[in-house]
C-alpha positions, 0 to 999 in steps of 0.5 A: 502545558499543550505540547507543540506539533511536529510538521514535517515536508515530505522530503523530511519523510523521505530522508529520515523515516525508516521504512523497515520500521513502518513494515513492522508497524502495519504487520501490527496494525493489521492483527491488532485490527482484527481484534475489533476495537480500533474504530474505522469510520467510512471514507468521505468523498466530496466532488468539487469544482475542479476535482475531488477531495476524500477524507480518511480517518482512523484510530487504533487502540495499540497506538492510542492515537487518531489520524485524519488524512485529506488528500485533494485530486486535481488532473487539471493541475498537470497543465498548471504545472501543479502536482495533481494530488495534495495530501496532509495527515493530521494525527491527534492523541484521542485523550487530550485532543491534542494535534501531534503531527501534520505530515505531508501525506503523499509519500506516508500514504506510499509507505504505507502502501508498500508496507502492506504489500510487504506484509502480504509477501511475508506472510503469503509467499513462498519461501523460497522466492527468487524473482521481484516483479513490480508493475508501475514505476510511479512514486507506489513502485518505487516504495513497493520496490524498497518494502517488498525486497527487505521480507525476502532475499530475492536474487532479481527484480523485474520493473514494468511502466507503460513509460519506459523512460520512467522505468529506467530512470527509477532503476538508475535512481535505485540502484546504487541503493538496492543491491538486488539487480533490477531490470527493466521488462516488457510486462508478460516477461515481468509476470512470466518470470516471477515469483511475487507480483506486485502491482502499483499503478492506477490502470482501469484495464487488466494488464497482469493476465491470466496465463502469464502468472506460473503456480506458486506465485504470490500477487500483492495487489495495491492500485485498485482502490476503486471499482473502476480499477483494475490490474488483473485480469479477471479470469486470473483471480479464480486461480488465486487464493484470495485475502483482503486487508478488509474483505468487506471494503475490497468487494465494493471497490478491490481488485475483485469487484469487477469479477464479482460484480461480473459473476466471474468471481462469487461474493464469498471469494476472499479466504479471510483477511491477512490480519487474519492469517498473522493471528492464526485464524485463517490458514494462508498458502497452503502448499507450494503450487498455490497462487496467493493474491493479497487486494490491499485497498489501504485503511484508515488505521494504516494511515493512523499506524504509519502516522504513529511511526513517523512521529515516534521517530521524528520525536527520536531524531528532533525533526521537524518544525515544532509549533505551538498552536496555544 
């Protein structure tokens, strides 16, 4: 018999998945891809009329599935009073063909974001960081801010926005449930004071610069996932050891590829993956006064990781509705 699908809202997402669980999912993901039997085919990008829409497929053998997730791009929905990206995520078992899961995929592509920033800070960071500081308050900020809190104890979090107004409302939104102080600053206060940087937004100028980041820092660099973004300035990342999540994708299109397509960076920069510091392979902070950047650009098999625990765990809790296709 074909087994129904689960399709699940975004609000199901946000209510009932556990994000602890996925973190613990793409630390996984990111060591078993180094193992090279997971299957990465290229990202797909079609320009259309009124946008763009890009198609990202993943499988993993540790999870013995595959997702394709679709995500649409429209900035002229904003006048239409629309959203202005729409996303799903279909997740398929390779065996049988099968259709899993459909799950809206904006705030799954989030988790997984955030989750990855939080792998970096575990395993790159220092031990005994104190200080939070999140760039950008979007829907990536606020899941940054979630994640990235649960690997360390922090004893404060900085929040920067270009919109105040969203800085605080998110820092009223999340305080009754983080209990770590979250204070709203200007960004060289924010990145002066901190321990760990995580950066969230879709800037084309650097807004992290370079001697605003003290010795010891870890940077976890999660917006620029095409060459025409950038958070930092170039002239910081010299200073930095650098990883990637996959060091080929990230000097086509990470944070690195304007200073490497500048000369300020060489094209051997990237120390290794983080996949490769979690297996051992590549050695990651090597003293204290280090400076770590982590560039995550995000990866097929992340989606499909994320999209594994999200299914595992609604078959657990009974969510969703359960159609059947055939």
């Amino acid at each position: 018999m074909v087994r129904k699908t689960i399709v699940l809202s975004r609000e199901q997402v946000a209510k009932e998945i556990d994000l602890k669980e996925i973190i613990i999912s793409i630390e996984k993901c990111f060591a078993e891809f180094e193992k090279g039997k997971d299957l990465l085919p290229p990202k797909y990008i079609v320009d259309l009329p009124g946008g763009i829409a890009a198609c990202l497929t993943g499988y993993t053998k540790a999870t013995n599935t595959f997702s394709m997730k679709m995500g649409q791009e429209r900035k002229g929905n904003v006048e239409r009073g629309l959203p202005t990206i729409f996303s799903t995520m279909n997740l398929y078992d390779p065996d049988t063909g099968e259709l899993l899961l459909i799950v809206e995929s904006v705030l799954a592509t989030m988790f997984r974001t955030a989750a990855a920033a939080a792998v970096a800070v575990k395993h790159l960071g220092r031990e005994d960081v104190e200080t939070l500081t999140v760039i950008g308050a979007g829907q990536l900020g606020q899941q940054c801010i979630r994640a990235v809190s649960t690997v360390r104890p922090f004893k404060k979090i900085f929040l920067f926005d270009m919109r105040q107004s969203q800085a605080d409302k998110v820092v009223n939104e999340l305080s009754s449930e983080i209990s770590i102080p979250i204070e709203v600053a200007n960004s060289e206060t924010a990145c002066r004071e901190a321990d760990v940087i995580c950066t969230a937004t879709n800037s084309s100028e650097p807004i992290v610069r370079k001697d605003w980041v003290r010795e010891g820092t870890h940077l976890s660099c999660m917006g620029a996932d095409l060459h025409s973004k950038i958070e930092c300035e170039p002239s910081l990342l010299p200073r930095c050891r650098l990883f990637a999540d996959k060091v080929e994708h990230c000097k086509e299109r990470g944070e690195s590829s304007q200073a490497i397509e500048s000369g300020v960076l060489s094209k051997d920069c990237y120390v290794g993956s983080l996949g490769q510091v979690i297996i051992g392979d590549v050695k990651g902070r090597t003293c204290n006064e280090e400076i770590t950047l982590f560039d995550g650009i995000g990866l097929g098999v992340q989606d499909t990781t994320v999209a594994k625990s999200i299914f595992d765990q609604a078959t657990l809790k009974n969510m969703g509705v359960h159609i059947a296709f055939c």
